[in-house]
N, C-alpha and C positions, 0 to 999 in steps of 0.2 A: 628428407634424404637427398632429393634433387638439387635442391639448393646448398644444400652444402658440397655438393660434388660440383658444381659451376663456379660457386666461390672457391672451391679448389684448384678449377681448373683458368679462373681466372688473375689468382696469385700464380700462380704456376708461366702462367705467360706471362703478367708483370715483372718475373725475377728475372725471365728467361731475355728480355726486352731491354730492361737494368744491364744484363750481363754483355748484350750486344752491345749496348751504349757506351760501358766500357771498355770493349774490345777494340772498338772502334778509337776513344780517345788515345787506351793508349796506342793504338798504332799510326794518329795523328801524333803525337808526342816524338813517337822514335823516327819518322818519313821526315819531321821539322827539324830534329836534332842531329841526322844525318846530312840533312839538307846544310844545313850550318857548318856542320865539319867542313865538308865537301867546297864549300865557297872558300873557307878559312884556307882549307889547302890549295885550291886553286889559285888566290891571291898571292900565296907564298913564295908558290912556284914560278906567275905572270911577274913577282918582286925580282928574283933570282936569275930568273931569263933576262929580263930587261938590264940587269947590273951584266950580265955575265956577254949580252951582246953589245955593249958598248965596251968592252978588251978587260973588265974591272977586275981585278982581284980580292979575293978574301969576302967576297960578297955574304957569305952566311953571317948573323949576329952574332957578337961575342958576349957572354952573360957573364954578367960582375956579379958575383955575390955583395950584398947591401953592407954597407960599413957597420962596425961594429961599436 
């Protein structure tokens, strides 16, 4: 009966360990993918300033839909 209660208590911690290890990736996953936005918008914006401080106009892209 002991033994079966430490092998209880032993999966009990290996899920509990699994679950941290998950928690953990994914909130690597969403810190890296935020991190990613966040460059993408800043370069947008370092794109924008740089057009709009040399006098430019109409600096935003214009998006063509794709020929048909």
């Amino acid at each position: 009966m002991d033994k079966r209660r430490q092998e209880k208590e032993r999966d009990a911690e290996r899920r509990s360990g699994n679950l941290v290890l998950l928690v953990l990736f994914v909130l690597f996953v969403l810190i890296v993918g935020i991190g990613l936005w966040l460059v993408n918008a800043m370069v947008d914006a370092r794109r924008i300033d740089d057009c709009i401080s040399q006098s430019m106009r109409n600096c935003n892209a214009i998006e063509v839909p794709p020929p048909r």
